[in-house]
C-alpha positions in Angstrom: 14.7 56.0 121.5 17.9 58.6 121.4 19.8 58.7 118.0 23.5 57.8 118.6 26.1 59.4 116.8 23.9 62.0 115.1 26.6 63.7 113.8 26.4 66.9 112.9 23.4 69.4 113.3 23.9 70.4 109.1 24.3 67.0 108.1 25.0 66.4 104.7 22.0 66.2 102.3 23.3 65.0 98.6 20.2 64.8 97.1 21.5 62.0 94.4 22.2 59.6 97.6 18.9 60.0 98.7 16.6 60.9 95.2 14.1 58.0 95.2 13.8 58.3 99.0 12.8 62.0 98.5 10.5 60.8 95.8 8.8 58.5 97.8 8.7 60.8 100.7 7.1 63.4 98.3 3.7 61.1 97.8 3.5 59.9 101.1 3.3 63.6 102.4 0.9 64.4 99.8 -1.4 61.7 100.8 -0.9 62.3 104.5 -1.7 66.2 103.5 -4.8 65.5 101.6 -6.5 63.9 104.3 -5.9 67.1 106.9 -7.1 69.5 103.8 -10.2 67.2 103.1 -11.6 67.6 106.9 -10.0 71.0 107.7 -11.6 74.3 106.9 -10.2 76.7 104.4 -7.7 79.0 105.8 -6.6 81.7 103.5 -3.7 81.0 101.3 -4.0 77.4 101.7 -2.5 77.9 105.2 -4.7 74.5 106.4 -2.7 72.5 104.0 0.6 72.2 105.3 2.6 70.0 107.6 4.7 70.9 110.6 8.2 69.8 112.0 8.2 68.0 115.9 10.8 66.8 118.0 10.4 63.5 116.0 9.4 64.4 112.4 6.3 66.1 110.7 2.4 66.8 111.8 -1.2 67.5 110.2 -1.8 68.6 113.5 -5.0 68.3 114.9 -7.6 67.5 112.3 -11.4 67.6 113.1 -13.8 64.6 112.6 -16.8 65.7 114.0 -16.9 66.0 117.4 -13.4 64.6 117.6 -10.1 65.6 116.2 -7.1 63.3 115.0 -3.5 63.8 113.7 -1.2 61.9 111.4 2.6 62.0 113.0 5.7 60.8 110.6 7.8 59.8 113.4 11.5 59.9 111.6 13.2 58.6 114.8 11.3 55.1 115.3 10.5 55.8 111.7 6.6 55.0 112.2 3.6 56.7 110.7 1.2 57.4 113.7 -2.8 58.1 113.8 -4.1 59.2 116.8 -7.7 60.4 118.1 -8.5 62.7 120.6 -10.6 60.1 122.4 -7.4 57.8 123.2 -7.1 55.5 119.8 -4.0 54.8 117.9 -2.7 53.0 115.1 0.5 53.1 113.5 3.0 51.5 110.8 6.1 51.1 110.0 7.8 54.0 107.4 9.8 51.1 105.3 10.5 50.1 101.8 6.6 49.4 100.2 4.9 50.9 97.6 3.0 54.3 97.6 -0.2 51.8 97.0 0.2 50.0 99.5 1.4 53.2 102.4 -2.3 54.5 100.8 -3.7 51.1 101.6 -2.7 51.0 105.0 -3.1 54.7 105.9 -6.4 54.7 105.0 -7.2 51.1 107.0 -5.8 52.5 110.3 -8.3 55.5 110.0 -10.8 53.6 109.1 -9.9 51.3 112.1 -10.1 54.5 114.4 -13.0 55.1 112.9 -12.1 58.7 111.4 -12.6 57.6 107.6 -11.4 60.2 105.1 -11.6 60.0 101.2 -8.7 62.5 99.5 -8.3 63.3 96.2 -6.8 60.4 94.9 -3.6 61.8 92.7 -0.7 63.9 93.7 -0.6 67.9 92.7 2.4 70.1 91.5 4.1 67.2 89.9 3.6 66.2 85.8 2.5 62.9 85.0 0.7 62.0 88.5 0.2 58.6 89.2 -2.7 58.4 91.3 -1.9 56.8 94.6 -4.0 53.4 94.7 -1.6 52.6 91.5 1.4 53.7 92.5 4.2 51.2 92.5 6.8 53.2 91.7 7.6 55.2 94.5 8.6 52.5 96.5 11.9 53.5 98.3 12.3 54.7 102.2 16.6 54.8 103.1 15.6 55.4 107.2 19.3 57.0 107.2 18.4 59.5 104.4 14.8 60.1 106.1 16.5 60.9 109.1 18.8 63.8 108.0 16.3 65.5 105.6 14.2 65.5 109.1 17.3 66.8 111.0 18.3 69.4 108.5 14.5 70.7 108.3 14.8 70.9 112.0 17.6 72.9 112.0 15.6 75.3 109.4 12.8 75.4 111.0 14.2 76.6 114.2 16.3 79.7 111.9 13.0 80.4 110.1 11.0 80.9 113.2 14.0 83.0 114.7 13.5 85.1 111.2 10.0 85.3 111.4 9.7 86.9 114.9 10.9 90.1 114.0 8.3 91.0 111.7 5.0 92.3 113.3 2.5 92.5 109.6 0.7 89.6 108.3 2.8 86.5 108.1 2.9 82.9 107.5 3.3 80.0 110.0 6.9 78.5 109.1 5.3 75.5 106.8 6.1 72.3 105.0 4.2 72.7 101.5 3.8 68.9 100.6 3.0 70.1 96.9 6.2 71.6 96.4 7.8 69.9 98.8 9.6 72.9 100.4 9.8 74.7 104.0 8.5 78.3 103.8 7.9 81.4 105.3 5.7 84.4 104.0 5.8 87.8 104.9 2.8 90.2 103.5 2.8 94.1 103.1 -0.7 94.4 103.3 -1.3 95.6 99.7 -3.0 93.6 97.1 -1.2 91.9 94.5 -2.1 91.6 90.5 -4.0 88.4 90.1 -1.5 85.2 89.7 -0.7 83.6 86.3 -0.9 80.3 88.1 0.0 77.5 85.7 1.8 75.1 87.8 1.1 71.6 87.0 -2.0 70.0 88.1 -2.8 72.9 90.8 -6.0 74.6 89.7 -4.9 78.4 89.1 -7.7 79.5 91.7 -5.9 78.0 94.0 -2.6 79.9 92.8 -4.5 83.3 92.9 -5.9 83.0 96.5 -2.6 82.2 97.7 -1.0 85.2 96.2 -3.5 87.6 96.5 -1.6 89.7 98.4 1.9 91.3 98.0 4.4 88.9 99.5 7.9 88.1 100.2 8.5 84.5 100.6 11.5 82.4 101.7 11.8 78.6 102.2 14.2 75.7 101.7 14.0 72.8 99.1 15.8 69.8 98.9 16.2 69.3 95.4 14.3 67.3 92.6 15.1 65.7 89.2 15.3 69.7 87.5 17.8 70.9 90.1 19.4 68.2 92.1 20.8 70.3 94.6 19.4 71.4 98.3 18.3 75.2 98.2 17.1 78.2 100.0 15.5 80.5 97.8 13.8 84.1 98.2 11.7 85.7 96.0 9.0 88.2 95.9 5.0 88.1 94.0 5.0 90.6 92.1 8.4 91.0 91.3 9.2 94.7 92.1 11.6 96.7 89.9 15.2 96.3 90.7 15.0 93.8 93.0 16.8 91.2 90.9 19.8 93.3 91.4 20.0 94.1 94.4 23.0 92.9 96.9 22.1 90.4 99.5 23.9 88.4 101.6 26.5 85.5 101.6 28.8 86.1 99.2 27.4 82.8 98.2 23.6 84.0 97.4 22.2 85.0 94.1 19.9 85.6 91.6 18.5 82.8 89.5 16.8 84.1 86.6 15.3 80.7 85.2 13.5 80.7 88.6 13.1 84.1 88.9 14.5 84.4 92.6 17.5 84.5 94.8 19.2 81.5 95.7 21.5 80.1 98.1 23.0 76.5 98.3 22.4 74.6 101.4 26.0 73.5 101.1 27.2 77.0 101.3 25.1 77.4 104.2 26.4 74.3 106.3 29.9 74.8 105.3 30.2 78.0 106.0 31.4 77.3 109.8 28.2 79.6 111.2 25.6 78.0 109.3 22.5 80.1 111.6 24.1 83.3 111.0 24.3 82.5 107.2 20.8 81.7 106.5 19.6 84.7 108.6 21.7 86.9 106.3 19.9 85.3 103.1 16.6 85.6 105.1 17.0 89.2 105.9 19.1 91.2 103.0 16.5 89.2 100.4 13.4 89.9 102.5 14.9 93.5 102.6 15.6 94.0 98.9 12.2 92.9 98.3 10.7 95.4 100.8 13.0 98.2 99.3 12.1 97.7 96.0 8.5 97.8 96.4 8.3 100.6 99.0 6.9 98.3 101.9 6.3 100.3 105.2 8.8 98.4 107.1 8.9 100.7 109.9 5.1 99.6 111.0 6.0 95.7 109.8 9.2 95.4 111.9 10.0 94.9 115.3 13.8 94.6 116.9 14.0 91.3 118.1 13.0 91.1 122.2 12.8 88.6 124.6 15.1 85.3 125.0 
């Protein structure tokens, strides 16, 4: 099925048109996230734990069950949650108005059905006051229209982030949609140890927090907003937070620091209105990965690579 009149490739995103969608959309990845973390291995700083973008909307990708492996697909084009098995099975849903109960309820049937049962931890992380997801009639919105652009405009991300991320040659994230946080990031690491993590973010167990920031990192991603700061974001910041770095000049005009979060930060807005959206994000990406590098003395010269290839 082809989407007519897209529009756009920056659509709009106003997160107040679309807030109990998003809210919504933030338990049903958590739930669909669970279930890859409860049957994949531990990858270090939580990099099993993340979904991915497609062509069509987000992946576990493939999740082992014994000898046989399975994925869950949110397909934002026919707007369908998918299950399929390695071995040819398939069940899917409609993504529609229904309670986050019930999307549980019916996740969990279709696996069960494919015969791929999985039990998750029951109750969503990084939010306060968790509801757990058996009892959750609240988030109960799904706006297909809304769905749709966050999808497109993570697309559009994605595909800058990954451009971003292959000119750096040291340890790096995967570009990755944290369902936690619900953000799209991308890590870079200088190799060094880092002082162990404060952690205190609500109901995340600090361990977690410490593994995932055990080393030195400079981290960018892109969130859409939430009840604290209704507004789509980039952001940029660096664990630990070298000296200086706060004021340092980065790029667009647009960009900068945020000292409640304690990073740099750049509108989405900005971005898509500023008539080269691509060339604007890669400017954030690169002057704040580079102020963070700077100000902690990272060898960049054996981390970077100029950019080859198509």
């Amino acid at each position: 099925m082809r989407v007519k009149n897209a529009g756009t490739n920056w659509p709009a995103l106003p997160f107040q048109d679309w807030a109990d969608t998003a809210a919504t959309l933030h338990m049903w990845t958590q739930i669909v996230g669970k279930v890859r973390v409860a049957k994949a291995p531990w990858v270090n700083h939580s990099w099993h734990v993340p979904l991915y973008l497609t062509a069509r909307g987000m992946t576990t990708s493939p999740i082992p069950h014994g000898q046989r492996t399975f994925q869950i697909d949110f397909d934002f084009v026919s707007h369908q949650l998918v299950v399929t098995t390695s071995d040819g099975g398939t069940r899917n849903f409609p993504l529609e108005p229904q309670t986050t109960a019930d999307f549980y309820a019916r996740l969990m049937l279709a696996l069960s059905d494919l015969s791929v049962p999985v039990a998750i931890h029951g109750s969503p992380n990084e939010v306060e006051n968790p509801i757990p997801f058996a009892e959750d009639r609240v988030h109960a919105a799904y706006d297909a229209d809304a769905a749709r652009r966050f999808w497109r405009v993570l697309s559009q991300i994605d595909r800058v982030f990954h451009k971003f991320r292959a000119g750096f040659i040291g340890k790096c994230s995967p570009v990755h949609f944290f369902w936690g946080s619900f953000d799209l990031a991308v890590t870079r690491f200088s190799g060094r140890t880092a002082p162990e993590h404060p952690g205190g973010f609500p109901n995340m167990p600090d361990w977690i927090m410490r593994e995932a920031y055990s080393h030195e990192v400079s981290s960018a991603g892109f969130w859409p907003g939430g009840e604290a700061m209704p507004q789509a974001i980039f952001y940029s910041y660096a664990y630990p937070t070298p000296e200086g770095f706060a004021r340092a000049s980065v790029e667009p005009a647009a960009a900068g620091w945020n000292s409640e979060l304690g990073e740099f930060v750049l509108t989405y807005d900005a971005v898509r209105e500023s008539g080269a959206p691509e060339a604007a994000l890669l400017a954030f990406l690169e002057t704040t990965y580079a102020a963070a590098a700077d100000s902690a003395g990272w060898n960049r010269e054996g981390l970077e690579r100029a950019h080859f290839g198509p």
